[in-house]
VEXVO-584356 format. One line per 10 residues: number of its first residue (from 1); their letters; for each residue x, y, z of C-alpha. Coordinates in steps of 0.5 Angstrom, whole numbers. Layout:
<atoms>
NUM	a	X Y Z | ...;
</atoms>
This chain:
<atoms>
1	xxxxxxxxxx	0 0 0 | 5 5 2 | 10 3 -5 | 4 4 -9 | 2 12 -5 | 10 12 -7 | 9 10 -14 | 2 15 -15 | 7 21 -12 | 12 19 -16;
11	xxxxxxxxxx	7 19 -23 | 4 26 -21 | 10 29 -20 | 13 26 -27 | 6 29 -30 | 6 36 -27 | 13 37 -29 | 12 36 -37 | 5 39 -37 | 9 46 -34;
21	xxxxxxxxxx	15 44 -39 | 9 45 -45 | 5 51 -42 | 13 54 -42 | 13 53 -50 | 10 58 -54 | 8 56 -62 | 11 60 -66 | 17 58 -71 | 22 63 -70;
31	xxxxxxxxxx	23 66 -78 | 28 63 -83 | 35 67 -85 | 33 72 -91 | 35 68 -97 | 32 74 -102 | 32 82 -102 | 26 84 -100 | 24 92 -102 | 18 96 -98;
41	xxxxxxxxxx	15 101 -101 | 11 106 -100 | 11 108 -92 | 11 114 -88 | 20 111 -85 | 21 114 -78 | 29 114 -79 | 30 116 -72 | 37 119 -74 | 35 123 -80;
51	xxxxxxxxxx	28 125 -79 | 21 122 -82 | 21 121 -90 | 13 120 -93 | 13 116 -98 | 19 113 -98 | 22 105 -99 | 27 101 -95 | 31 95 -98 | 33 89 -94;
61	xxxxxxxxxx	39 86 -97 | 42 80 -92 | 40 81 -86 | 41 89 -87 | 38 95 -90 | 41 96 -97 | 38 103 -98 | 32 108 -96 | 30 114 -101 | 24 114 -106;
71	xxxxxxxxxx	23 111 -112 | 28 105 -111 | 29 99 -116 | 27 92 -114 | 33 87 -115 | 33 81 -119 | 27 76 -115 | 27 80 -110 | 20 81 -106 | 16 87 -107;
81	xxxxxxxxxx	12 89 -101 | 6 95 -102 | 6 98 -95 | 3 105 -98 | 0 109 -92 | 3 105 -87 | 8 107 -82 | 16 104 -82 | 20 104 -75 | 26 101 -72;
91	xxxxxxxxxx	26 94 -67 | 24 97 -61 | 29 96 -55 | 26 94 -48 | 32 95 -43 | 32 93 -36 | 27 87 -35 | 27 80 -34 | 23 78 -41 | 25 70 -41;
101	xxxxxxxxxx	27 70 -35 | 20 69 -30 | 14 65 -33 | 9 65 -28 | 11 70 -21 | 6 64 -17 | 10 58 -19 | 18 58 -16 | 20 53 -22 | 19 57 -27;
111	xxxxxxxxxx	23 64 -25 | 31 64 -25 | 32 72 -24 | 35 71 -17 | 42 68 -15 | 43 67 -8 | 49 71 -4 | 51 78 -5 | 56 78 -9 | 55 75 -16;
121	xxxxxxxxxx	58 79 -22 | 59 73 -26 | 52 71 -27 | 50 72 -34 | 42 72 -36 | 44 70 -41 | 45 63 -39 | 37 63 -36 | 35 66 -41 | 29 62 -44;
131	xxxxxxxxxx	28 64 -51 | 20 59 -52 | 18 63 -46 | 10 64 -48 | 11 72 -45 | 15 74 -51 | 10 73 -56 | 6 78 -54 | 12 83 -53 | 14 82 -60;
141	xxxxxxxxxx	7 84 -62 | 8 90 -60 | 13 92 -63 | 20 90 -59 | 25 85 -62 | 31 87 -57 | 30 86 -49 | 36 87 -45 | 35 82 -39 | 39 82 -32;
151	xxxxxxxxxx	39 78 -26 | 35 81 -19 | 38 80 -13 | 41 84 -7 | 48 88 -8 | 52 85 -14 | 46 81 -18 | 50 80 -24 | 51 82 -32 | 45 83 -36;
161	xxxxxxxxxx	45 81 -44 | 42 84 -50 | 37 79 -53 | 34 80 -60 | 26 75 -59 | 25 71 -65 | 30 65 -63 | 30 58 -61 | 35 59 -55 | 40 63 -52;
171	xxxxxxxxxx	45 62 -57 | 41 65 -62 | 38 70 -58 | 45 74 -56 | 46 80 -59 | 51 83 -53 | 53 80 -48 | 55 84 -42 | 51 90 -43 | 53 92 -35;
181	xxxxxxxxxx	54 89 -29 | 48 90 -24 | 48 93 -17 | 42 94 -13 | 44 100 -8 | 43 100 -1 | 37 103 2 | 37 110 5 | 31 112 7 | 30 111 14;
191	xxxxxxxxxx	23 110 14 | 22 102 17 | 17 99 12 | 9 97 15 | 11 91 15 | 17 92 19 | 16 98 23 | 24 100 25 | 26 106 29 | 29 112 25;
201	xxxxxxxxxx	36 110 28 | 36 103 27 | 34 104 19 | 40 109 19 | 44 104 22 | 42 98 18 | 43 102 12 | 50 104 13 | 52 97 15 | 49 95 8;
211	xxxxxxxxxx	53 101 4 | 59 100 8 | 58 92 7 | 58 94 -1 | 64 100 -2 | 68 93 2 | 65 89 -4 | 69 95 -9 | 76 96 -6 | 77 88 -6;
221	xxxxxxxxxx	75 88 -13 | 79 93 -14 | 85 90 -10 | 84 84 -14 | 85 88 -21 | 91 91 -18 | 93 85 -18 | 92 82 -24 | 95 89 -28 | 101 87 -24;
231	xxxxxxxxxx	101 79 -25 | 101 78 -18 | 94 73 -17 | 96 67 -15 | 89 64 -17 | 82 66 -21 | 76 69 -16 | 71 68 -21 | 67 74 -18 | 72 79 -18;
241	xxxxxxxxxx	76 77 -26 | 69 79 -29 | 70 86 -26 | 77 87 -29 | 72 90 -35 | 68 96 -30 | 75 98 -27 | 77 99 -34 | 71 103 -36 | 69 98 -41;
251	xxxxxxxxxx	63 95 -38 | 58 100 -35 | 56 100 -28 | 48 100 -27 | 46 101 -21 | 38 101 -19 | 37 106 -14 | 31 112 -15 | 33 116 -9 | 37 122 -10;
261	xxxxxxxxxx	41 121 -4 | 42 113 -7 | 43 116 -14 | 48 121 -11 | 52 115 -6 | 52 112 -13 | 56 117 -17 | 61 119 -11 | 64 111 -13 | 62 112 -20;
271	xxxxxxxxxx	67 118 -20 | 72 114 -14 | 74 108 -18 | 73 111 -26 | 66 107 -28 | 62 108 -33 | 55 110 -30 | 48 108 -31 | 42 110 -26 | 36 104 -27;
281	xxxxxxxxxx	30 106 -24 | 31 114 -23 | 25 116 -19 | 29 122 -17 | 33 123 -22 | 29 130 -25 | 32 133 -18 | 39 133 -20 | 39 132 -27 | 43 138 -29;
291	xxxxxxxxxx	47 134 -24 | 46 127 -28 | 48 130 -35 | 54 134 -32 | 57 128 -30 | 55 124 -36 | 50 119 -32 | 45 115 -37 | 39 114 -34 | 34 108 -36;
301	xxxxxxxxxx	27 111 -32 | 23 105 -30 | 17 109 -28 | 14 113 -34 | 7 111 -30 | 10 112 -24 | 6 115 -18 | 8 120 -14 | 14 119 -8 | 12 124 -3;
311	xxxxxxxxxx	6 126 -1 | 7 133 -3 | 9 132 -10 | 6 133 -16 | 2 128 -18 | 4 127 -24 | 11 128 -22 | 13 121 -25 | 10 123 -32 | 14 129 -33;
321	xxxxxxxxxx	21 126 -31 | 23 124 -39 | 22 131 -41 | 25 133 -35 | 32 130 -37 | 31 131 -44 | 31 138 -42 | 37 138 -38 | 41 134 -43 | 41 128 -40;
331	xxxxxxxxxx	42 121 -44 | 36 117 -42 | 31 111 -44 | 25 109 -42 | 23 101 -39 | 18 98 -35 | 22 94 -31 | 19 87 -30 | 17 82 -36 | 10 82 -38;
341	xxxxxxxxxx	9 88 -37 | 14 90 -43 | 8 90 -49 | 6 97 -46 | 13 100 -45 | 10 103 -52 | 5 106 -49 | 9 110 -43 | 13 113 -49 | 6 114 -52;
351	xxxxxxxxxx	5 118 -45 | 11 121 -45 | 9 126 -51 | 3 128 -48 | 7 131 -42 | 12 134 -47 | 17 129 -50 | 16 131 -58 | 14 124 -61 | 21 124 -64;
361	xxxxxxxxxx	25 125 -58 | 19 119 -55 | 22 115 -61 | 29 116 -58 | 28 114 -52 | 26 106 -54 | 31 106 -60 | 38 109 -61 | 39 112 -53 | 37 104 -51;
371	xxxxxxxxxx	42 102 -57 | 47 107 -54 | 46 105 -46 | 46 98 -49 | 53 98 -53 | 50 97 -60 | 48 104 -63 | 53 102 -68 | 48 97 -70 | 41 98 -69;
381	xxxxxxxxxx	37 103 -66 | 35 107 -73 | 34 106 -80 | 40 107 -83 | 44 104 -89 | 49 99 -86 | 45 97 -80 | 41 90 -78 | 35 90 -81 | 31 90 -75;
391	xxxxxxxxxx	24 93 -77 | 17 93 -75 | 11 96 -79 | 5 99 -76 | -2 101 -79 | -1 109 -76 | 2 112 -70 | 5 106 -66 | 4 111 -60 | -3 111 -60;
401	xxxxxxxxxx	-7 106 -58 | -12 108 -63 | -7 108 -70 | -3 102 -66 | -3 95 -70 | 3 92 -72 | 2 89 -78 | 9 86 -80 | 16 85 -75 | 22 84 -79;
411	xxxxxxxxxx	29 82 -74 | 36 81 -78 | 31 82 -84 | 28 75 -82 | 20 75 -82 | 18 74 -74 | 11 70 -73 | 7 75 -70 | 2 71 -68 | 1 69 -59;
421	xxxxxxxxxx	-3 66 -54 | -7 72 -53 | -10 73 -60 | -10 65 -60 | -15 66 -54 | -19 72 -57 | -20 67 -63 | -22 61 -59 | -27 65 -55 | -30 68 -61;
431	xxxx	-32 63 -64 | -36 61 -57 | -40 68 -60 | -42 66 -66;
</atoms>
């Protein structure tokens, strides 16, 4: 009796573990390598580097953009496609998130964002980056062939990868690897939370023990660099070996934080040690961004629908803050930091226009500025001869939920499925209707 309770324990788990492999795998092939030029005519081309042209064509040669202009002569056998009216954008570029990382937030086996320890500088996303993930799908429907993925945790969280979505793994998926290494800064307000109601003084403390813990983590890290420079390690440290590029300002340095006093702590390291500083997060950052500019610190805003920080801000404070930078010169991108909530990072930039971006600096800030922060405004971000032919097509303004419909996606000039287990529903139950 208790052999066969064994065996029915057994059977169930076996069972509940192949059907969570299936709900992991969406259905869509990924596109196959362009084998033929393909010219696009006729459509409204939002170059993001060099302004809008109506009425224009793109050529797509091998995975690349072969030319732009009016009037252009189709190759032999290449594919005609008449998109007149119809409006042209780069592949829009989510950063600072966990696409592919995290399936379902109530199911533990399904969510590889976190690493254990505070030190984990030589984590890679890249490595748990799931590319069948049923999430990315809806994220491409949107407009979005680039997703920069880090990993969460406490401190040092490890090293974010850029990842094109129309793969078949995280091999096919990589486009950059360490993008940044990934810091979640110590807290500074001293408030206790609801849940944890400390004294103002044990907060202050406890947070000063954290800061001091992290700038200890630096000066071994950088004491490990020391080293290396001058052939005195002995041994590899697996964790401080894959810091060696931060200290050579050749890896950014992103650090979570949205309090001015966290962003300011930050900077004060950033100038001690000569890293390359980025700011994830950024609630605060519309109150020293003059300072954010004159010190070259890019920000990637992960509030554009943000709520008021204090209770005597302006209620539409967190909408504001892109305009804010752009006003001081700061090099910023918008993100939704999470997974899921990625397809509506398009409608954030949207927002954004109506609190005073202009719809091409809105445009920017999910193109070539995530491309720069990113690494790789050399080869995607715009529409620009030369440059990967990553493009999506859109009915009208891509921007606006009403003008929004993305018709066509193209990554490397591959046509991506732009078909996902929400419209698959919407179909099914459709027909309940009828």
């Amino acid at each position: 009796m208790k052999l066969t309770k064994i065996c029915i324990n057994v059977f169930a788990a076996l069972a509940s573990s192949l059907t969570t492999s299936a709900v992991l795998a969406h259905d869509m092939v990924p596109g196959q390598v362009q084998k033929a030029p393909i010219l696009l005519t006729g459509l409204t081309v939002h170059t993001v580097t060099n302004g809008v042209k109506v009425d224009n064509d793109v050529l797509l040669v091998d995975g690349k953009i072969a030319a732009v202009g009016k009037d252009l002569t189709a190759p032999d056998g290449a594919t005609v496609m008449a998109l007149d009216g119809k409006h042209l954008y780069p592949g829009l570029i989510a950063l600072a998130n966990q696409l592919g990382l995290i399936e379902i937030e109530a199911v533990r086996a399904t969510d590889d964002t976190t690493e254990v320890t505070q030190t984990n500088p030589d984590i890679k996303a890249r490595l748990a980056y799931n590319a069948d993930s049923e999430v990315i799908p809806t994220i491409r429907s949107n407009g979005f062939a680039y997703s920069m993925v880090y990993p969460s945790g406490s401190m040092l969280m490890g090293q974010s990868s850029l990842m094109q979505l129309d793969a078949w793994n995280h091999q096919d998926a990589l486009v950059a690897e360490g993008t940044g290494l990934h810091i979640r800064w110590p807290n500074a307000s001293t408030l206790g939370s609801r849940w944890n109601p400390k004294p103002a003084d044990e907060v202050r403390k406890a947070n000063a023990e954290q800061l001091e813990k992290l700038q200890q983590y630096f000066k071994d890290a950088k004491a490990y660099y020391d080293a290396e420079k001058a052939g005195l390690n002995t041994g590899l440290d697996s964790r401080w070996h894959e810091m060696l590029a931060v200290f050579d300002a050749k890896r950014p340095l992103f650090v979570h934080a949205d309090d001015e006093r966290q962003i300011r702590q930050a900077i004060l390291l950033a100038k001690e040690y000569g890293l390359k500083l980025t700011i994830v997060g950024g609630r605060d950052s519309w109150r020293m961004a003059d300072e954010l500019a004159a010190a070259m610190v890019s920000v990637i805003y992960t509030a554009p629908y943000g709520l008021p920080s204090r209770g005597d801000e302006n209620y539409q404070q967190a909408f504001i803050v892109p305009k804010t930078l752009q006003d001081a010169g700061v090099q910023y991108a918008l993100s939704l930091d999470g997974f899921w909530d990625t397809r509506n990072l398009v409608f954030a930039a949207g927002q954004a226009i109506s609190f005073g971006l202009t719809p091409e600096q809105a445009l920017r800030s999910v193109t070539i500025n995530a491309a720069q922060i990113a690494g790789v405004a050399d080869k995607i971000g715009s529409i620009e001869v030369g440059k990967a032919a990553s493009l999506v097509v859109s009915d009208g303004d891509i921007f606006d939920y009403l003008g929004h419909k993305v018709t066509h996606l193209w990554i490397d000039g591959r046509e991506v499925d732009l078909n996902n287990r929400h419209k698959q529903l919407h179909q099914k139950y459709q027909q309940r209707i009828n």
